[in-house]
C-alpha positions as CSV (number, residue, x, y, z in Angstrom):
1,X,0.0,0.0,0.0
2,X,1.4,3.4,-1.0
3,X,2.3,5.7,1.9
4,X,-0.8,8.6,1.4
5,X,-3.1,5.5,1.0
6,X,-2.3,3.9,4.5
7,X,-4.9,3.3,6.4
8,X,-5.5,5.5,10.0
9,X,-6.7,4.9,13.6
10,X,-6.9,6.8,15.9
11,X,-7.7,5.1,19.2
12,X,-8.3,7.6,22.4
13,X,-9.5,6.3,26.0
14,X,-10.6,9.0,28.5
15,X,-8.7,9.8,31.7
16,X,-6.1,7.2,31.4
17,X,-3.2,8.3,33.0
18,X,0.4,8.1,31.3
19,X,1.6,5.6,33.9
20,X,-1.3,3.1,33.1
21,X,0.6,0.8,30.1
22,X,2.2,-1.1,32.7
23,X,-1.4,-2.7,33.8
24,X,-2.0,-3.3,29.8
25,X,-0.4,-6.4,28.5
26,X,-2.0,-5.8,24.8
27,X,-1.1,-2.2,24.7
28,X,1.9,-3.2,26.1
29,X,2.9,-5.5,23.1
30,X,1.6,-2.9,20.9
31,X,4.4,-0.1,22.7
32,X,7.2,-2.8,21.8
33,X,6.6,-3.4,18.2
34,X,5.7,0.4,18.0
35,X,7.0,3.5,19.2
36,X,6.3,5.0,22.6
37,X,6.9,8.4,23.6
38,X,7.0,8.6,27.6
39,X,7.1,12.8,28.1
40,X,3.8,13.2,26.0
41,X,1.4,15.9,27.4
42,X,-2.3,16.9,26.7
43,X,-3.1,20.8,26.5
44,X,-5.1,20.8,29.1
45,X,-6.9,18.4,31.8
46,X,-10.0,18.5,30.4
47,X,-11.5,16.8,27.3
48,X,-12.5,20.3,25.4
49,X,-9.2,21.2,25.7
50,X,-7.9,18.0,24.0
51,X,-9.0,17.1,20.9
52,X,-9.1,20.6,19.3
53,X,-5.4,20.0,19.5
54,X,-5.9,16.8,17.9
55,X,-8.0,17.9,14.8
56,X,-7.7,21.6,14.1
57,X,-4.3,22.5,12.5
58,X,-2.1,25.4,14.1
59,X,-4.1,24.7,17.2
60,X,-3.0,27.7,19.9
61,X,-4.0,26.6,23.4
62,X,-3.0,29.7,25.1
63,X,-5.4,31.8,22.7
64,X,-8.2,29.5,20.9
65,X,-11.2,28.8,22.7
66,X,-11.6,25.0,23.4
67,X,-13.5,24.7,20.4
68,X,-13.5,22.3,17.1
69,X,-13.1,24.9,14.4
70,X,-13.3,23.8,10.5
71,X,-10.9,23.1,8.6
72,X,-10.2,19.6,10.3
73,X,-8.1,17.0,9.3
74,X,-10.7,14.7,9.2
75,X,-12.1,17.4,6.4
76,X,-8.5,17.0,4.9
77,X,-8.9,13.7,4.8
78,X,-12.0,13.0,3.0
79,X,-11.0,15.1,1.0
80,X,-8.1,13.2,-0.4
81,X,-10.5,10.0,-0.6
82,X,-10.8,8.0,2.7
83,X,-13.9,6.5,4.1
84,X,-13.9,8.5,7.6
85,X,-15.3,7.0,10.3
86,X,-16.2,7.4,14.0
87,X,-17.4,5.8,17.0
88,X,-17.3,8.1,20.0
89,X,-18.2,6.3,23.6
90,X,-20.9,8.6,24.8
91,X,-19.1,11.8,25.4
92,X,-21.0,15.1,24.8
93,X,-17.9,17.6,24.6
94,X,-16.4,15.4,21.5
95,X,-19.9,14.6,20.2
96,X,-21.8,16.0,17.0
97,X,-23.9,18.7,20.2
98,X,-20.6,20.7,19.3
99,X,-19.4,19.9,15.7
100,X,-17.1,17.0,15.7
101,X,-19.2,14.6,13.4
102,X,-17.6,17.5,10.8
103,X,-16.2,15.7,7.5
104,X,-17.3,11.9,9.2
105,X,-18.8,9.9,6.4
106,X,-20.1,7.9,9.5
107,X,-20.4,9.3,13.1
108,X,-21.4,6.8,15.9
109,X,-21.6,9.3,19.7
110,X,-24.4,6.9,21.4
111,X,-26.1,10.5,22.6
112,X,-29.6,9.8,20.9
113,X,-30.0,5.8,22.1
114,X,-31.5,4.5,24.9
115,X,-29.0,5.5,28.1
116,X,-30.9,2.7,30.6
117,X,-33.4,5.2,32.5
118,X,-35.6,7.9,30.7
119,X,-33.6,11.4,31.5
120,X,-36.8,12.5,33.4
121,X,-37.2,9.7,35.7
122,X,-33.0,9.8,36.0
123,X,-33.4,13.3,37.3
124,X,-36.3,13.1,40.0
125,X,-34.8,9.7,41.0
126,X,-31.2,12.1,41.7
127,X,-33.0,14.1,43.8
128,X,-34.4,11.6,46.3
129,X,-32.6,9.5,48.4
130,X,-29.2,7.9,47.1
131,X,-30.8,4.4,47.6
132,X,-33.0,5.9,44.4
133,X,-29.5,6.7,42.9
134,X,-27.5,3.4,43.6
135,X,-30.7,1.3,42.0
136,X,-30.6,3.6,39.0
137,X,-26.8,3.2,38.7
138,X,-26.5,-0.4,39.4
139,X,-29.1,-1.3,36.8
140,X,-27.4,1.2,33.6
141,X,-24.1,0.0,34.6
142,X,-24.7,-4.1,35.3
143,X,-28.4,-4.7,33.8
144,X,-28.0,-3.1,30.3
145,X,-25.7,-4.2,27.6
146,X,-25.1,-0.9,26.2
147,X,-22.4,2.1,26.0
148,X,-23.5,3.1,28.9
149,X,-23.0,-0.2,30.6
150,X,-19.8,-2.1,32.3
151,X,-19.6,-3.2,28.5
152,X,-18.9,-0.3,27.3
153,X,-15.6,-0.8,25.5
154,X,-16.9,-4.3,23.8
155,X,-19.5,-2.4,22.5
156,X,-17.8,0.6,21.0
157,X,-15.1,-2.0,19.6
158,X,-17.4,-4.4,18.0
159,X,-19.3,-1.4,16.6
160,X,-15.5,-0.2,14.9
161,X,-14.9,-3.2,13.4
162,X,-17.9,-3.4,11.6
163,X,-17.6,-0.3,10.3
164,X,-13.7,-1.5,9.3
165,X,-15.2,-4.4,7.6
166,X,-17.8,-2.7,5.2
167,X,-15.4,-0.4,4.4
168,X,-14.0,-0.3,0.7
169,X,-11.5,2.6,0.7
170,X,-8.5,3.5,3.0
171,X,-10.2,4.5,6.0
172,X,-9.4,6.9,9.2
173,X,-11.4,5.6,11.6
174,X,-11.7,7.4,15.5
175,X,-12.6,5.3,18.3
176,X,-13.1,6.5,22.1
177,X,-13.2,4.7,24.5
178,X,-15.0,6.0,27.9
179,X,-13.9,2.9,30.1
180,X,-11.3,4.3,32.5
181,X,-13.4,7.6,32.8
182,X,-15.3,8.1,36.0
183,X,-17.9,6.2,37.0
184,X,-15.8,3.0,37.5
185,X,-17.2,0.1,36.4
186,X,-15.3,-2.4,35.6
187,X,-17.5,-5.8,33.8
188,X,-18.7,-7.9,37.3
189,X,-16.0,-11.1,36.0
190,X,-12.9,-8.6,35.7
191,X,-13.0,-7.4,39.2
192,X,-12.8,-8.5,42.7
193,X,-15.4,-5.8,44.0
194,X,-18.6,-6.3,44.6
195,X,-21.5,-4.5,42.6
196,X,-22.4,-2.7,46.2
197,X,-18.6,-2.0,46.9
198,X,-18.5,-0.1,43.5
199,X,-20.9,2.0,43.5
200,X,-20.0,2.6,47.6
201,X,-16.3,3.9,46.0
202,X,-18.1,5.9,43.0
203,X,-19.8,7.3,45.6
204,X,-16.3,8.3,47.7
205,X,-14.9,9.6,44.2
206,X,-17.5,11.9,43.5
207,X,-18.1,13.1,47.6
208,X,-14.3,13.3,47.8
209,X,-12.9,15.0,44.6
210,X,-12.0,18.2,46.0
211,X,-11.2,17.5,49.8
212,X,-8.8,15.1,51.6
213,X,-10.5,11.6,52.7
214,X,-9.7,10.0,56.4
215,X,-10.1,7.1,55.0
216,X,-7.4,6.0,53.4
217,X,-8.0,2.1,52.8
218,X,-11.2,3.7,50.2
219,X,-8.6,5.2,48.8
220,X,-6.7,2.7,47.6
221,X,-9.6,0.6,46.6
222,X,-10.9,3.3,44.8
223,X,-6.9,3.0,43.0
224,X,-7.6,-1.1,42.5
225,X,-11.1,0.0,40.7
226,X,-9.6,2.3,38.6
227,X,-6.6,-0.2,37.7
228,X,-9.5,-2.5,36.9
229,X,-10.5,-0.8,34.6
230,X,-7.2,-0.3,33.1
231,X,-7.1,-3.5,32.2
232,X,-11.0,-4.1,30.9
233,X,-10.0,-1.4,28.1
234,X,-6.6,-3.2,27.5
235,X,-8.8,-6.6,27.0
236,X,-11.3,-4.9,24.5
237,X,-8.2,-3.1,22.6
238,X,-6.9,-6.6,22.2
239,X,-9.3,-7.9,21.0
240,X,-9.5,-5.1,18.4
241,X,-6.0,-5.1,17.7
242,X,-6.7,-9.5,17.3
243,X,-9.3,-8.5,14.6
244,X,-7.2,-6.1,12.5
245,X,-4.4,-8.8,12.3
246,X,-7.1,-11.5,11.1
247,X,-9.0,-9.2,8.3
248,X,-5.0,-8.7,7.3
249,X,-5.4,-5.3,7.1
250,X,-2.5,-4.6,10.7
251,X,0.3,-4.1,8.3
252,X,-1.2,-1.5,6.2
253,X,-2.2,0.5,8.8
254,X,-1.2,3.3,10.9
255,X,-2.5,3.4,14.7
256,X,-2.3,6.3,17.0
257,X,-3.3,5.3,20.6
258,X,-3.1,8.4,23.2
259,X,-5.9,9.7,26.2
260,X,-7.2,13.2,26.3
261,X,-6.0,13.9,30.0
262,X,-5.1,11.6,32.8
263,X,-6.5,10.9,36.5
264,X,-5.5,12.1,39.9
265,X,-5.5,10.5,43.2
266,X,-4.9,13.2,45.7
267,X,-0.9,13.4,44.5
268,X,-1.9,16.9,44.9
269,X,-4.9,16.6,47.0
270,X,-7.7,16.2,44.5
271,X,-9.4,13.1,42.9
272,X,-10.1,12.7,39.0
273,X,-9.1,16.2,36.8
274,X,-10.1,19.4,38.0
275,X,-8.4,22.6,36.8
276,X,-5.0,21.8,37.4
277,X,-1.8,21.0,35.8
278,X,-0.1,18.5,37.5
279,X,1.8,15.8,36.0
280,X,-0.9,12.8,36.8
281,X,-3.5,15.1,35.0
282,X,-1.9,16.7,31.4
283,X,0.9,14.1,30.9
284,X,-0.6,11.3,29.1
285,X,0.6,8.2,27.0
286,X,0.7,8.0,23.4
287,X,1.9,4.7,21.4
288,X,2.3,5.5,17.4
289,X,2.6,2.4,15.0
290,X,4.1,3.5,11.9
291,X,6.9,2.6,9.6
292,X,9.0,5.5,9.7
293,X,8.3,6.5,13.6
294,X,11.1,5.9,16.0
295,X,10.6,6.0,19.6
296,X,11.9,9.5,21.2
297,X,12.3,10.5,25.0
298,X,11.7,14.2,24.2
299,X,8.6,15.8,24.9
300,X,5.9,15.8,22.6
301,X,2.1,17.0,22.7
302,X,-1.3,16.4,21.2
303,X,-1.0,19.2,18.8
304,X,1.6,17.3,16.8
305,X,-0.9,14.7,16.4
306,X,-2.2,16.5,13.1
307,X,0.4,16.8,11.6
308,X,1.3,12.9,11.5
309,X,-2.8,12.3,10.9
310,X,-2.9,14.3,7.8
311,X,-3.4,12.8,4.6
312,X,0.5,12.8,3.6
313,X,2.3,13.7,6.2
314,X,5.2,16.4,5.8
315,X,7.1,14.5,8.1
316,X,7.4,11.7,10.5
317,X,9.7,12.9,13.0
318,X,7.9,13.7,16.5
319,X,11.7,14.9,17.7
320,X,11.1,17.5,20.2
321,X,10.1,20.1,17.3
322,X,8.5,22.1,20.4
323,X,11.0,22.7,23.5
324,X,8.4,24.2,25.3
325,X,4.7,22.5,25.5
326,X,1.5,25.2,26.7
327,X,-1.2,24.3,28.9
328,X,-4.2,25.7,29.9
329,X,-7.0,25.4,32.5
330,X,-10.2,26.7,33.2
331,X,-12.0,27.5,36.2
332,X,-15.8,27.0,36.0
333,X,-17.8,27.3,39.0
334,X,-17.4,23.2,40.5
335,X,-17.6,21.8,37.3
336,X,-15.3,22.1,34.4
337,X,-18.7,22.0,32.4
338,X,-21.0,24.7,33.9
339,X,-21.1,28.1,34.9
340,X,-23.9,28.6,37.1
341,X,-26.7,27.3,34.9
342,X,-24.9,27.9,31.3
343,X,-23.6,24.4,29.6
344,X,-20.1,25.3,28.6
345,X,-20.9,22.4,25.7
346,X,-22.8,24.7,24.0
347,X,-21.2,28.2,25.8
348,X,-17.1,27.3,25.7
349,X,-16.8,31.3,25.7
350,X,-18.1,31.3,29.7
351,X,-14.7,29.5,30.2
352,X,-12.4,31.3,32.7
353,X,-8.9,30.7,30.6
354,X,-7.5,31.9,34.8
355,X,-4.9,28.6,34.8
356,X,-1.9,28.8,32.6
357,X,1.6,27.3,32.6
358,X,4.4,25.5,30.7
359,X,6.0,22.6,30.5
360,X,9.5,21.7,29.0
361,X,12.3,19.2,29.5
362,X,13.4,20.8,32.7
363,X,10.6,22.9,34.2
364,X,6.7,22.9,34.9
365,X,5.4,26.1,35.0
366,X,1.7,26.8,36.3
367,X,0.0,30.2,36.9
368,X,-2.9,31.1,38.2
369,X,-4.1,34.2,38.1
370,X,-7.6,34.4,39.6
371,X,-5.5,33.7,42.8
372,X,-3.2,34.7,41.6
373,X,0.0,32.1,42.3
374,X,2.6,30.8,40.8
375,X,4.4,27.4,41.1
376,X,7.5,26.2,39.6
377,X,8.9,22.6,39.7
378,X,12.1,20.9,38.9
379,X,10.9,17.9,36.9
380,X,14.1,16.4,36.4
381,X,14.9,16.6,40.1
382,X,11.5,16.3,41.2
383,X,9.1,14.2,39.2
384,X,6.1,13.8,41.6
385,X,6.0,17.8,42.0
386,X,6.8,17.9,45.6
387,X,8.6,20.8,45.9
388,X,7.9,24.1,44.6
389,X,10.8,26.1,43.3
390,X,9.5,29.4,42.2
391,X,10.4,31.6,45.1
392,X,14.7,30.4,44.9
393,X,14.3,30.5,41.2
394,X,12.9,33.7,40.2
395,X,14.8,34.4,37.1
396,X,13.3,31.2,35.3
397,X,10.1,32.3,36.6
398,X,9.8,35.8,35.3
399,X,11.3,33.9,31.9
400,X,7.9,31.7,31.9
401,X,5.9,35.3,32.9
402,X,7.3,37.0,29.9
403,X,6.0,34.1,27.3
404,X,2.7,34.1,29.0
405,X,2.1,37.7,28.5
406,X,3.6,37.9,25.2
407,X,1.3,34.5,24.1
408,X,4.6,32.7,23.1
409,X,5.7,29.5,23.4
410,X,9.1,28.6,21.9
């Protein structure tokens, strides 16, 4: 198959953090025989900051709004021929409610199917007592067999490869996964918890996501839940990867496997990903299987994504072209989706852009200036972000200030 014609996938799982491959035996084999890039970094923690980095070219995350803005190179790449396909796990900030079905021949995001309860019973049953809740939960997550269910990732997969299979041209197919993203709910067979001690530690993730637990031994169950569910996605992506080999169509085709943020567990005293730009929430992993990709320890981000994505890519070399990565946070309200009342799905320009910082081989830089504060860590020296530098190391500091205000990044 001639380079431009390769086929594309691009594979993206929701909060799975950068350090999560070593619970992935599949993914795992796939990093081996491919290339893996360890110091890879999302733009920002939360999912509308990602994937405009992803599919708009010249993406500028200190200045664009978290938005998918046309051209795309899913556009580009129809354009050139291929059969563009998606199938997006239920997520309504990378679903067609804000334009990302845009140059799809075929868009699959789940939002119009049948969830497991009727969104007017789902809300007067969340206003009574959580007994309501946990029924309502347990049956969507272990009584339906849908995307909204523990089999989640089977379904999404199973739906891919049919589209693979009907497909007559080289295709660029998307495919989310939503498995490691909070709720936890790992398939009843792949876990040790019970279907009560689940939805008893959803219920400490979502009570505890802002403020220190006593309890640590929840804690670190709430770890083993997630972990499970590490490895439920790694089973339904090899399974995937089992089916590309068998239609012989592996060889021929270029796979891209990343996340859009990662996962915290109070390393710096929060749960999940807030606005903040830790380590455990922006760095990310990101496998590439290609031909002409070697494996690199400099930094790269999901900007450069598009690049490699587009229809003939003017290079393959994700070699630190970038010495300095930007990120970006928002604060809204409790929620990185609403401001008061107003859906930031549909309103991204109610976004606070307050949290900005930096990140580059030596140095994470974070500001934020509703505070305001600054922080300033040594990553070479200090990987975990322990200590913060910025007050013995105001020269570097005042560096990062001056690219901030002047919206530059190398």
């Amino acid at each position: 198959m001639r380079e431009e014609n390769r086929n594309k996938i691009l594979i993206t799982v929701d909060s799975m953090r950068s350090d999560s491959i070593r619970y992935m035996k599949n993914v795992k084999k796939l990093a081996e025989e491919a290339s893996r890039f360890k110091r890879a970094y999302s733009n920002g923690p939360f999912t509308p900051f990602s994937f405009p980095s992803i599919f708009n070219l010249n993406y500028e995350p200190l200045t664009d709004p978290p938005r998918l803005q046309s051209p795309t190179i899913v556009e580009e790449l129809k354009g050139k021929g291929y059969n563009t396909m998606a199938v997006v796990a239920s997520n309504p900030y990378i679903s067609s409610l804000v334009g990302y079905e845009r140059g799809f021949n075929r868009y699959e995001d789940y939002l119009t199917g049948d969830s497991g309860v009727p969104r007017t019973i789902s809300r007067w049953i969340d206003k009574g007592p959580s007994i309501l809740t946990d029924m309502k939960n347990m049956w969507k997550w272990y009584f339906k067999d849908n995307i909204t269910s523990a089999q989640g990732g089977m379904v999404a997969v199973e739906d891919a490869l049919d589209d693979i299979e009907q497909s007559t041209e080289p295709f660029f197919l998307w495919l989310h996964l939503m498995d490691t993203h909070y709720p936890y709910t790992p398939p009843r067979k792949r876990t040790e918890f019970s279907i009560r001690k689940i939805i008893q530690l959803n219920r400490f993730r979502k009570e505890y996501r802002l403020k220190r637990p006593e309890d640590h031994d929840l804690l670190t169950r709430l770890k083993m839940l997630y972990r499970d569910c590490i490895r439920w996605t790694d089973e339904c992506l090899g399974n995937f990867f089992s089916r590309l080999k068998e239609k012989e169509i592996w060889d021929e085709t270029d796979i891209v496997l990343t996340a859009d943020h990662g996962e915290g567990f109070y390393e710096h005293g929060f749960l999940g990903h807030p606005a903040q730009l830790y380590e455990e929430v922006v760095r990310i992993p990101l496998i590439i299987k290609h031909p002409g990709i070697e494996r690199s320890k400099g930094l790269v981000e999901l900007r450069d994504l598009s690049s490699f994505l587009a229809p003939s890519p003017p290079e393959h070399d994700l070699q630190l072209r970038k010495k300095t990565i930007p990120l970006r946070g928002a604060h809204a309200g409790g929620r990185s989706c609403m401001v008061g009342d107003v859906n930031l799905i549909n309103r991204p320009d109610k976004l606070r852009y307050s949290i900005y910082g930096f990140v580059t081989e030596h140095y994470k830089f974070i500001y934020d200036e509703e505070d305001p504060t600054v922080e300033l860590y040594d990553l070479k020296n200090d990987t975990e972000e322990r200590d913060d530098i910025s007050s013995s190391e105001e020269n570097v500091v005042n560096k990062f200030k001056s690219r901030l205000e002047n919206r530059t990044v190398n």
